[in-house]
C-alpha positions as CSV (number, residue, x, y, z in Angstrom):
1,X,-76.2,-23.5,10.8
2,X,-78.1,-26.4,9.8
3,X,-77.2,-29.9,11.4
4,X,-78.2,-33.4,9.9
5,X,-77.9,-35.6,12.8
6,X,-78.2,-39.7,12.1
7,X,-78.4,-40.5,16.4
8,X,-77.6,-43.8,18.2
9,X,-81.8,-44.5,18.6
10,X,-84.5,-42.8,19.4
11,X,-84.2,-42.1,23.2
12,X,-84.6,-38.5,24.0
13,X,-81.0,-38.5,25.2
14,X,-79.8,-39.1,21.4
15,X,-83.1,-37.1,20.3
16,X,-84.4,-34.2,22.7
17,X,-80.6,-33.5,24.4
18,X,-78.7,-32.9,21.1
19,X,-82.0,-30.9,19.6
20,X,-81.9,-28.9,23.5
21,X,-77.8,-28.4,22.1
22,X,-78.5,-26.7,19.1
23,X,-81.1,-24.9,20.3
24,X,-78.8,-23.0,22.8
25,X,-77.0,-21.5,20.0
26,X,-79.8,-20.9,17.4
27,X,-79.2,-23.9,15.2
28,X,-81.4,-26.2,13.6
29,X,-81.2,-29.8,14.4
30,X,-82.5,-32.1,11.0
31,X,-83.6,-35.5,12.4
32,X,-84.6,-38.6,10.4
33,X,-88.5,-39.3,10.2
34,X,-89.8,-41.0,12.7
35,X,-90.8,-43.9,10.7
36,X,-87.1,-45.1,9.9
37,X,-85.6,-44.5,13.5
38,X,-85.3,-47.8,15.5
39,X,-87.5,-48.8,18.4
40,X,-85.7,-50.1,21.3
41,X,-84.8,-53.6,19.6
42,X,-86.5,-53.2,16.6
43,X,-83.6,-51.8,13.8
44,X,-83.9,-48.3,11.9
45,X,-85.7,-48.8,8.7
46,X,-82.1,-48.5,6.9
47,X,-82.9,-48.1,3.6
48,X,-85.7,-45.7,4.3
49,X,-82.4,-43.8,6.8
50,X,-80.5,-44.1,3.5
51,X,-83.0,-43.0,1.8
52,X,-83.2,-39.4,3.6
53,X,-79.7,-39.2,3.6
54,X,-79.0,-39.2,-0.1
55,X,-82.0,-36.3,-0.7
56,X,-80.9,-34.3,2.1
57,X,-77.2,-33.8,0.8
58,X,-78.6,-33.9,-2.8
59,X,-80.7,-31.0,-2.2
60,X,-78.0,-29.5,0.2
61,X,-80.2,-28.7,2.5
62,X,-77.3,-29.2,5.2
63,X,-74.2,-27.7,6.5
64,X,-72.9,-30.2,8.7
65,X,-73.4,-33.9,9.0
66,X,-73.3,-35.8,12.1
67,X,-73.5,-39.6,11.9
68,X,-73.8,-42.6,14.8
69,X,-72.8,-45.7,12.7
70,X,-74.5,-48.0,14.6
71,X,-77.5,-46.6,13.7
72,X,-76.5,-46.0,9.5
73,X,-75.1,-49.7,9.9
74,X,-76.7,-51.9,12.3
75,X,-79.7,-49.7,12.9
76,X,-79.3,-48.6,16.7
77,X,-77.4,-49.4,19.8
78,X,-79.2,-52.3,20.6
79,X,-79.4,-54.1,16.9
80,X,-75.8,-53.6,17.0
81,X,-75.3,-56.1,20.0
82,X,-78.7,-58.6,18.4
83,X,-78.7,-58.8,14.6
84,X,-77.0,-61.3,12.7
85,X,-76.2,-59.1,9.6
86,X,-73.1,-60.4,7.7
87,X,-69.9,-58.4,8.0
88,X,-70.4,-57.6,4.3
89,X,-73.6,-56.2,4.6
90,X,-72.7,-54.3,6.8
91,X,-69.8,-52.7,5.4
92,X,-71.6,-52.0,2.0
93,X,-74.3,-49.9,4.9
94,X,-71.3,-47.9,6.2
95,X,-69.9,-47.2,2.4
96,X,-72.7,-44.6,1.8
97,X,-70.4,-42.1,3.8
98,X,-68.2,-42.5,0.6
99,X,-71.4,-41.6,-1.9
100,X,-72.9,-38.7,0.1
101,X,-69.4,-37.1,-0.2
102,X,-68.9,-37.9,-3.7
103,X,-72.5,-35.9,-4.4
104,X,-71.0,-33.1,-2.0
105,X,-67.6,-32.9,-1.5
106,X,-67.3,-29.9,0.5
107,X,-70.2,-31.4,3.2
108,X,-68.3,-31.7,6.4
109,X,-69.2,-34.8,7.8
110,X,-68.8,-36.5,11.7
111,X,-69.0,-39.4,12.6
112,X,-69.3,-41.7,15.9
113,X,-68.9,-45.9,16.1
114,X,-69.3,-47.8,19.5
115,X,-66.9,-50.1,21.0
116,X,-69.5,-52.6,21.7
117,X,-70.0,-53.6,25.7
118,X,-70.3,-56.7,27.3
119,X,-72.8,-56.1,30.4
120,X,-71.3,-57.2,33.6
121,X,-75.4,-58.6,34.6
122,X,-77.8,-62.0,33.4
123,X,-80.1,-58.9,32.0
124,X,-80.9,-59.7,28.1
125,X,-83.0,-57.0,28.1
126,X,-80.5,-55.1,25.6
127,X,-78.1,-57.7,24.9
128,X,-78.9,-61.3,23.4
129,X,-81.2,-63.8,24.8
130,X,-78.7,-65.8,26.1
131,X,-77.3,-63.4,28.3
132,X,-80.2,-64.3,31.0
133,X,-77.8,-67.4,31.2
134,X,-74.3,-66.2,30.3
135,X,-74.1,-62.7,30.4
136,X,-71.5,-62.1,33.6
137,X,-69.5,-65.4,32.2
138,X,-69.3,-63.5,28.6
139,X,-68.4,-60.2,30.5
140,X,-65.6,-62.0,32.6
141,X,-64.2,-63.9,29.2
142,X,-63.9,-60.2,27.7
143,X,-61.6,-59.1,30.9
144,X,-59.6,-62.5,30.8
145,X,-59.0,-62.7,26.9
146,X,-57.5,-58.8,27.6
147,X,-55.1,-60.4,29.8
148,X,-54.1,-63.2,28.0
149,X,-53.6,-60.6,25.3
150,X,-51.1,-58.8,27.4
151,X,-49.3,-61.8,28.5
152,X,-49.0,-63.2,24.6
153,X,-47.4,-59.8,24.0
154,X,-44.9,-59.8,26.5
155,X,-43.9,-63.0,26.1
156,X,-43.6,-63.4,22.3
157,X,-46.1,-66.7,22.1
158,X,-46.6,-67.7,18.3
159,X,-49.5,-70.0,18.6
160,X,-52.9,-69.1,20.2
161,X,-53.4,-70.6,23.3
162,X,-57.0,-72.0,24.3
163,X,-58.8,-70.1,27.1
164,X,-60.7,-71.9,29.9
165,X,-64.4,-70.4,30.1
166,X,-68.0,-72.1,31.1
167,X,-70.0,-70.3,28.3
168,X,-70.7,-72.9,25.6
169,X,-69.1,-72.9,22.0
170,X,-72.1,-72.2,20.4
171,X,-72.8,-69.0,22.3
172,X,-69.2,-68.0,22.4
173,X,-69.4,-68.5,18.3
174,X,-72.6,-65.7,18.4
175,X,-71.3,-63.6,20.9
176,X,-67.6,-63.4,19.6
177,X,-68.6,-63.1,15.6
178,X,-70.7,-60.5,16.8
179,X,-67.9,-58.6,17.9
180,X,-65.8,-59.5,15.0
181,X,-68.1,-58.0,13.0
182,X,-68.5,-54.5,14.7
183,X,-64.7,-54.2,15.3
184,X,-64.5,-54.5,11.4
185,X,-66.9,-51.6,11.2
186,X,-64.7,-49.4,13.5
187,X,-61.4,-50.5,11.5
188,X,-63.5,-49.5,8.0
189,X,-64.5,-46.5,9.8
190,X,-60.3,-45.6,10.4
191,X,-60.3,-45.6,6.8
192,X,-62.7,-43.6,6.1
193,X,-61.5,-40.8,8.0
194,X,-58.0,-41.1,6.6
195,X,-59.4,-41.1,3.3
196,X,-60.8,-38.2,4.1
197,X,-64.3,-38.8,3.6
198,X,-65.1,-38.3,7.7
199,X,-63.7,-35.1,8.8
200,X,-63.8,-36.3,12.3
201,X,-64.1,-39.8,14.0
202,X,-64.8,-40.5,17.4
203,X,-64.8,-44.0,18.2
204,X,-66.3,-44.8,21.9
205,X,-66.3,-47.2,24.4
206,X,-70.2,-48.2,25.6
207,X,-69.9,-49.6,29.3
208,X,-66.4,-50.8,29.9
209,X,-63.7,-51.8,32.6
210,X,-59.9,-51.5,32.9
211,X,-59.8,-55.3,31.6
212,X,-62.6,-56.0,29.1
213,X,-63.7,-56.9,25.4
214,X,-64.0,-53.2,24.7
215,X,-60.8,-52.1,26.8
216,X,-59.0,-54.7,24.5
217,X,-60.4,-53.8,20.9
218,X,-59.2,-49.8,21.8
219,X,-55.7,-51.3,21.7
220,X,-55.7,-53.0,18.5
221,X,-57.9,-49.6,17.4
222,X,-55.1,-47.2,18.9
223,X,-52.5,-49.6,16.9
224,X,-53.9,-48.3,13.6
225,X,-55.0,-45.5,14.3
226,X,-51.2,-44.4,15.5
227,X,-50.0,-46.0,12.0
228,X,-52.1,-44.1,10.0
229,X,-50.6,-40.7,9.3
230,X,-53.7,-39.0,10.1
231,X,-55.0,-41.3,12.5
232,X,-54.0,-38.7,15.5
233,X,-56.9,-36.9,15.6
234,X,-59.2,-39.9,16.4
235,X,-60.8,-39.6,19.1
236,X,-61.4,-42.1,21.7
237,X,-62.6,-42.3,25.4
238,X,-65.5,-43.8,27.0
239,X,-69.0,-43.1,26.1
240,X,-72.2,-43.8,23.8
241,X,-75.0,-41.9,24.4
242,X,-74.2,-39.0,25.1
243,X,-72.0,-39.1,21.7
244,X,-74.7,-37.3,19.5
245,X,-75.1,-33.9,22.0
246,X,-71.2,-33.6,21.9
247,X,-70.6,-33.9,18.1
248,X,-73.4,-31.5,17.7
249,X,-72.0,-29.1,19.7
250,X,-68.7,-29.6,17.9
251,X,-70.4,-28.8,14.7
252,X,-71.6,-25.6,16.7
253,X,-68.0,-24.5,17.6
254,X,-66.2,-25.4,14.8
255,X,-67.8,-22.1,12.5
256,X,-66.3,-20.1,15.9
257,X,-63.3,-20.9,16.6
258,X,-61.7,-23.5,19.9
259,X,-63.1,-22.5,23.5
260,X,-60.2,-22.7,26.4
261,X,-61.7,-24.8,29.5
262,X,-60.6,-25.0,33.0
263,X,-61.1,-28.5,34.9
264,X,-62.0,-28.2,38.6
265,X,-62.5,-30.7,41.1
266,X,-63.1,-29.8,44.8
267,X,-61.3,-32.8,45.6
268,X,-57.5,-33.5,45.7
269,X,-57.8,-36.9,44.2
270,X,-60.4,-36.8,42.5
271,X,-59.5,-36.3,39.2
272,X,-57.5,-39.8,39.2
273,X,-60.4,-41.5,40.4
274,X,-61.7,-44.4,37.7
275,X,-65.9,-44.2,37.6
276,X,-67.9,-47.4,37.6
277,X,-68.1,-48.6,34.2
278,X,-65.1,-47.0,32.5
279,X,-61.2,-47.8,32.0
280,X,-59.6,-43.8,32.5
281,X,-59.2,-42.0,35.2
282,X,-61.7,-38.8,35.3
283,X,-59.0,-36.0,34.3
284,X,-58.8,-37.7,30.9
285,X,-62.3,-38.1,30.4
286,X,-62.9,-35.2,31.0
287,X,-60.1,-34.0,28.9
288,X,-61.5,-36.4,25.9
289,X,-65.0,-34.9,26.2
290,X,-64.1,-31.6,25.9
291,X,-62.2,-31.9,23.0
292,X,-64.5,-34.4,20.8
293,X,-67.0,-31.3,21.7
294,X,-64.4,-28.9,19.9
295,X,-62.4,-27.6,23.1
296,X,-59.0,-27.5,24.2
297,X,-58.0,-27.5,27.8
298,X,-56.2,-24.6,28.8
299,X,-52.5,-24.3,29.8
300,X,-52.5,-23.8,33.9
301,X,-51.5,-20.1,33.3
302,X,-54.2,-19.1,31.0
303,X,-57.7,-17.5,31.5
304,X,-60.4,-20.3,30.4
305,X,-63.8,-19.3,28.3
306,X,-65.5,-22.1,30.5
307,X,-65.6,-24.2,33.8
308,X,-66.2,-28.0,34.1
309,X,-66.9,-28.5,37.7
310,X,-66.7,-32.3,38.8
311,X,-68.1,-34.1,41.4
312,X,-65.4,-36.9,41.7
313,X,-66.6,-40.3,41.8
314,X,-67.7,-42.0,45.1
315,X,-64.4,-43.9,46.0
316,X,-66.8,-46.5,47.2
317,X,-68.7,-46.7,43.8
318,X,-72.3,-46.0,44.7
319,X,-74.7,-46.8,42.5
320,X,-78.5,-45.2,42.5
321,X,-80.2,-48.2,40.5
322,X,-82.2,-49.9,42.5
323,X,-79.7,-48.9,45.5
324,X,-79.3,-45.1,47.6
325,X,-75.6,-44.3,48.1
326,X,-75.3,-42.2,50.7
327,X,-73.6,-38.8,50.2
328,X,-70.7,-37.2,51.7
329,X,-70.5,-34.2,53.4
330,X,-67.2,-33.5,52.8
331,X,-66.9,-33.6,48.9
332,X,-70.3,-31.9,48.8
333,X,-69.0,-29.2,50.3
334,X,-65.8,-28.8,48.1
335,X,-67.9,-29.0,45.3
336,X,-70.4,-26.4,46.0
337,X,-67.4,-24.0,47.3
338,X,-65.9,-25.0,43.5
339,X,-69.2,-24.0,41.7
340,X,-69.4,-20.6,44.1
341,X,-65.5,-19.5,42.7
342,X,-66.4,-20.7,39.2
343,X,-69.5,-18.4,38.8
344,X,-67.8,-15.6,40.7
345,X,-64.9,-15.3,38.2
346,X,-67.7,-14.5,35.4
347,X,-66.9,-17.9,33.4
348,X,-69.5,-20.4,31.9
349,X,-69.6,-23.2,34.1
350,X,-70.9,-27.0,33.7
351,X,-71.0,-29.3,36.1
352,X,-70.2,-32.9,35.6
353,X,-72.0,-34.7,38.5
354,X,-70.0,-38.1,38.7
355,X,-70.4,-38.9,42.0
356,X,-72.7,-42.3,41.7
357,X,-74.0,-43.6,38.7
358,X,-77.3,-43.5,37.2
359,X,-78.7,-40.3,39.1
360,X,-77.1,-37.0,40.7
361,X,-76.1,-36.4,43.9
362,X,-79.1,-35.1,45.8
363,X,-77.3,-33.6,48.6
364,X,-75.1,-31.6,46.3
365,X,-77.7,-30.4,43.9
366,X,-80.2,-29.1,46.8
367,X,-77.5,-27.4,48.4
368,X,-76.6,-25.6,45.2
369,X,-80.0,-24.9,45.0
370,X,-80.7,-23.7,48.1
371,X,-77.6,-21.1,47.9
372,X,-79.2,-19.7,44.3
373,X,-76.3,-21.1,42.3
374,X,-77.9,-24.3,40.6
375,X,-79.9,-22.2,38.1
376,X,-77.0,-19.7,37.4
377,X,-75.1,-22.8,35.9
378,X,-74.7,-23.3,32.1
379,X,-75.3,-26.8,32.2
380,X,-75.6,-29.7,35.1
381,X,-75.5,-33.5,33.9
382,X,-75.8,-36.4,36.6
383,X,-77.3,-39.0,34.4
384,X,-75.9,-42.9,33.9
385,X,-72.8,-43.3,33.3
386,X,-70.2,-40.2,33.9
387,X,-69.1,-40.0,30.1
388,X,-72.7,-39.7,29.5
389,X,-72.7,-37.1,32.3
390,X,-70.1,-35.5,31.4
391,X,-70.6,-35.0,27.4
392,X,-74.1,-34.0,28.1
393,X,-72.8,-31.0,30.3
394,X,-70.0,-30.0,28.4
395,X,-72.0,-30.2,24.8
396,X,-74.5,-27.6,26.5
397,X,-71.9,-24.9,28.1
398,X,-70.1,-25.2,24.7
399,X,-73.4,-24.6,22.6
400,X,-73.9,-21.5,24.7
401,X,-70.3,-20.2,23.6
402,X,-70.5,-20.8,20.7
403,X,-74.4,-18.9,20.7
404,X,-72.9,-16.1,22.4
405,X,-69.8,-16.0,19.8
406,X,-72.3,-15.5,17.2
407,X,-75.1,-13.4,19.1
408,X,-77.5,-16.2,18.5
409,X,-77.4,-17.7,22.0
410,X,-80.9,-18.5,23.2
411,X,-81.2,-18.2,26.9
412,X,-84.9,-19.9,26.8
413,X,-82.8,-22.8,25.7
414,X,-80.6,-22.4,28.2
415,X,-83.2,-22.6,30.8
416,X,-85.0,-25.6,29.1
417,X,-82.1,-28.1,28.6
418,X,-80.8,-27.2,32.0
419,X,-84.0,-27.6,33.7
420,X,-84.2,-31.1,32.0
421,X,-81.6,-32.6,33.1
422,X,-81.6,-31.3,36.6
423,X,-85.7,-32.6,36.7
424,X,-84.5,-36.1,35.3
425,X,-80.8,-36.6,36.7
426,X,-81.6,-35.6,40.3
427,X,-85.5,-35.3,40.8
428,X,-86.3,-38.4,38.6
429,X,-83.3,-40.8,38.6
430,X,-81.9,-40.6,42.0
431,X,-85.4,-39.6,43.5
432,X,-88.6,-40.7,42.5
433,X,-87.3,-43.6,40.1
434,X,-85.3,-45.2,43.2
435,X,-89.2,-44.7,45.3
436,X,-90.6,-46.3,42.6
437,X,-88.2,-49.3,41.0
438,X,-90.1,-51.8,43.4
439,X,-93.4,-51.3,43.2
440,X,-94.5,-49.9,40.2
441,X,-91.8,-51.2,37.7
442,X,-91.2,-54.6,39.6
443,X,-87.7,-53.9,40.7
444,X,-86.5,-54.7,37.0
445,X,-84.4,-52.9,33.9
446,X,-87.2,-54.4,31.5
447,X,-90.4,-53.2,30.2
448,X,-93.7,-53.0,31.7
449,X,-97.5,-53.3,31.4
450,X,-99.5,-50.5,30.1
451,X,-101.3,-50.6,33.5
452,X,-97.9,-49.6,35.4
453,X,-96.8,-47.4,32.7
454,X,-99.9,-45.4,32.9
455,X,-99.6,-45.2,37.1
456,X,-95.6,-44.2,36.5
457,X,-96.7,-41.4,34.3
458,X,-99.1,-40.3,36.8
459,X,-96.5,-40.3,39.4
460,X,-93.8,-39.0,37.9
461,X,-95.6,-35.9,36.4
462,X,-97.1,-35.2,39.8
463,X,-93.7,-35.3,42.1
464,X,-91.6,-34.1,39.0
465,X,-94.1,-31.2,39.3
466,X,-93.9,-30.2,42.9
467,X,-89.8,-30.4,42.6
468,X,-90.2,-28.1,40.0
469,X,-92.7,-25.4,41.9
470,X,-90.1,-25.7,44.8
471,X,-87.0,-25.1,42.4
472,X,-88.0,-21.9,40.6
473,X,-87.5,-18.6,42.4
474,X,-89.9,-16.0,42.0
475,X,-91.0,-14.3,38.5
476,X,-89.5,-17.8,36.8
477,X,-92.7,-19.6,35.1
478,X,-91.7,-23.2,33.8
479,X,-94.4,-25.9,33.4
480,X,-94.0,-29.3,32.4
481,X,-96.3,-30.5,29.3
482,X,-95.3,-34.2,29.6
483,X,-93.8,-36.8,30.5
484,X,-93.4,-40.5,28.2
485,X,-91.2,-43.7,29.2
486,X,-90.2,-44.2,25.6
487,X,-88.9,-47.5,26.4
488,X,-91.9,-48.7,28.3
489,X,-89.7,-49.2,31.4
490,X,-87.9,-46.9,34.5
491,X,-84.6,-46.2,33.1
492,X,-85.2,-43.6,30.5
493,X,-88.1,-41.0,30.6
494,X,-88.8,-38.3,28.4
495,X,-89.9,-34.8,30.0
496,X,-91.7,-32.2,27.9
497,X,-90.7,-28.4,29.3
498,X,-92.7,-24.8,28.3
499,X,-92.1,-21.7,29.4
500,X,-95.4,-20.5,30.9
C-alpha cells in the first residue's frame, strides 16, 4: 500500500511517528518535499503542497490519501492560530479535496481538521503575540462564553447578551475572527464528507477543558454533524498531533478488515478519570482513538486481537514540564500486573502511559523494564498530552496487526518506533529534559541560541545513549545516529535509531 500523507507540520511526531506506522506493516509513507512543509511559524508553501498534490493523484501514484487541513488550508498548526487569511481564501484552499477526487474518483481519501485551542498560559510562542498579555484572559472568555451558551439554551434568550471580559476589543476582534474562520473550515469540511468527497473525517480538539472555546464549537459541530444523514461516522475526541499516525494506521487496517480491542486499566476508577487538557473522561478516549485508527472495541464476552493498557491519570494532575510529579506506588503496580496478564494471554498490547503529562511515568516504565516486559510490548506512548499518547500507541499495535494480517509486518520496525518513544517519552521528556529546562534552555517553551542548542544536543545524545546501553538485553544491538531539536527549543526532539 502506498500512503500520501499531507501532516499537521513538520515535527517528527506528524513526520517520523506516522512514517515509524507504516513501516510496521510494510507500507510506504509519501511525504510532501521538504521545501513546501511549514517551519514552526513559518506556513507550508501551499501552492507548492497543492502543487504535489494534483501530480501525485494524476499520476496515481497513491492508494490512500491522508490529509491534515490545517496544513492544506492554513499551512500548519501554528499558522492556523497566526495568519490573517480571509475566510474565502481559505475555503477555495480546502476545495481542492473536491478536484483531486474529480481527477480520481475511486482515491479514498482522509481527512483530519483541528478544533483550534486557546492556551491556558501568557506563552505567544505558538499562539499570537498578544497572548504574552492576554493569553489566560482569552482562555477564561472561551470557558465563560461555553457557559453563557448553556444558559441562553436553557432559558430561551432571543437577544445576545454582552459578556464582561478584560481583554480589549481589538484583540477580542483578532482572536475571535480567527476562530470564526477555522470553525467555517471544520463546517465546510462536514460537507465534504457528506458529499462524499472525504471518505472519513475526524475532526479534533487541540488542548481543551470541560468549558472552553473548543469544548463549545464540538457542540455546534456535533449539531450538524447529527443532522446530516451521514454525519454519524464523524469522528471526534480530543487530539492533534498525534492525528496523522492514527489515520495512517487506519489506512493500514482498512485493506484488512476491523481489529477487536480490549481496554484495561489497573485501576478501578481510572477509566472515568478526565486528563489535564481534555473534556472526556479516559474510557471514551480511548474508545475514540481506537476507532479513528480503524478498531472496534470488543463486546465484554469476546476474545480481543489487541490490548490497550492505561496508566490512569494522576488524580492530582502532575505535570512533568518544568515540574516532577511524583509517582505512586500503588497504580504502578496495578499497571505492571495489567501489562504482565496482557502479554501472558498472547495478545498485542499498547500501553497508553497517561499518568502525567508531557513525559512517562518513570517508575512504571523501569519497573516494566526491569521485569523484561517493556520490550515485549507492541507499542508504549507517554508523550504530551494523553490523546497524543494514546493515538501514538494504538496507531503502532494496530500497524503491527494489520502487518501480520498481511505477512508484511516488519519487526525491525517494531523495535525502532517502540524504542523511540520509550527513549523520548520516558528517558528524554520526563528525564533529562526536566534536568535540563533550567539551565540549558532557560526554563522557557521558546527557542534558543545556537550555543545552547549545540550543548543540548551534546547532552541529550550522551544520557539518551547510556539509557539505551542499560535498556537492551543481551544480543540486542540498537545505536542512536542522532539527535535534532527541530524546533530549536526543549519540547520536541527528534531521535535518529539503527540497528547496529
Amino acid at each position: 500500500m502506498r500512503i500520501a500523507l499531507v501532516p499537521l507540520d513538520e515535527r517528527p511526531v506528524n513526520v517520523q511517528l506516522p512514517r515509524q506506522v507504516a513501516a510496521i506493516a510494510g507500507a510506504e509513507l509519501i511525504l510532501p518535499p521538504a521545501e513546501a512543509m511549514p517551519d514552526f511559524r513559518r506556513p507550508a508553501d501551499i501552492a507548492a503542497l497543492h502543487g504535489w498534490l494534483r501530480e501525485l493523484v494524476r499520476s496515481d501514484g497513491v492508494d490512500r490519501l491522508v490529509v491534515c487541513v490545517d496544513t492544506l488550508v492554513h499551512g500548519g498548526i501554528i499558522p492556523a492560530r497566526i495568519t490573517s487569511d480571509t475566510t474565502t481564501t481559505a475555503l477555495a484552499r480546502l476545495d481542492l479535496l473536491r478536484e483531486l477526487k474529480a481527477v480520481a474518483p475511486t482515491l479514498r481519501i482522509t481527512a483530519a481538521s483541528l478544533i483550534m485551542r486557546a492556551s491556558d498560559s501568557y506563552s505567544p510562542v505558538e499562539e499570537p503575540e498578544y497572548w504574552a498579555d492576554w493569553g489566560r484572559e482569552l482562555h477564561a472568555l472561551g470557558g465563560d462564553l461555553h457557559r453563557a451558551f448553556e444558559v441562553d439554551v436553557a432559558r430561551g434568550e432571543g437577544a445576545v447578551q454582552p459578556l464582561a471580559t478584560t481583554v480589549p476589543d481589538d484583540v477580542r476582534s483578532d482572536f475571535e475572527r480567527r476562530r470564526l474562520r477555522n470553525h467555517t473550515i471544520n463546517l465546510a469540511a462536514l460537507a465534504l464528507h457528506e458529499e462524499g468527497t472525504v471518505d472519513t473525517l475526524t475532526l479534533t480538539a487541540d488542548d481543551t477543558a470541560p468549558y472552553s472555546a473548543g469544548s463549545a464549537e464540538q457542540v455546534w459541530l456535533r449539531h450538524w454533524a447529527r443532522a446530516l444523514p451521514g454525519g454519524g461516522d464523524v469522528l471526534m475526541y480530543p487530539g492533534a498531533d498525534e492525528v496523522g499516525a492514527v489515520l495512517v494506521a487506519r489506512a493500514l487496517a482498512s485493506g484488512v478488515g476491523v481489529p477487536s480491542w480490549r481496554i484495561v486499566c489497573g485501576e478501578p476508577d481510572g477509566l472515568d478519570r478526565v486528563p489535564n487538557f481534555e473534556n472526556a473522561p479516559l474510557r471514551e478516549s480511548l474508545a475514540r482513538q481506537i476507532v479513528a485508527a480503524g478498531g472496534r472495541v470488543a463486546a465484554p464476552e469476546e476474545s480481543a486481537d489487541l490490548v490497550v493498557v492505561a496508566h490512569a491519570p494522576d488524580p492530582s494532575r502532575g505535570d512533568f514540564f518544568g515540574t516532577r510529579p511524583a509517582s505512586d506506588p500503588a497504580a504502578t503496580e496495578a499497571t505492571v500486573a495489567a501489562v504482565r496478564t496482557a502479554l501472558a494471554g498472547g495478545s498485542i498490547v499498547a500501553l497508553a502511559d497517561v499518568r502525567f503529562s508531557n513525559g512517562g511515568d518513570p517508575d512504571l516504565v523501569d519497573r516494566l523494564a526491569a521485569e523484561g516486559l517493556l520490550l515485549q510490548l507492541a507499542s508504549y506512548g507517554g508523550w504530551n498530552t494523553a490523546g497524543n499518547s494514546i493515538g501514538g500507541a494504538v496507531a503502532q499495535a494496530t500497524a503491527l496487526w494489520a502487518g501480520r494480517a498481511t505477512g508484511h509486518a516488519d519487526e525491525t520496525a517494531v523495535g525502532e518506533a517502540l524504542l523511540t518513544r520509550v527513549l523520548d517519552d520516558r528517558a528524554y521528556q520526563s528525564g533529562t529534559r526536566l534536568a535540563m529546562h533550567a539551565a540549558e534552555f532557560g526554563g522557557s517553551i521558546g527557542p534558543v541560541d545556537a550555543a545552547r542548542q549545540r550543548a543540548a544536543v551534546a547532552r541529550i545524545t550522551r544520557e539518551l545513549g547510556e539509557y539505551l546501553s542499560g535498556l537492551l538485553p543481551e544480543g540486542e544491538a540498537w545505536r542512536i545516529d542522532g539527535v535534532t531539536l527541530p524546533w530549536a527549543r526543549s519540547f520536541e526532539i527528534e531521535i535518529a535509531l539503527r540497528r547496529a
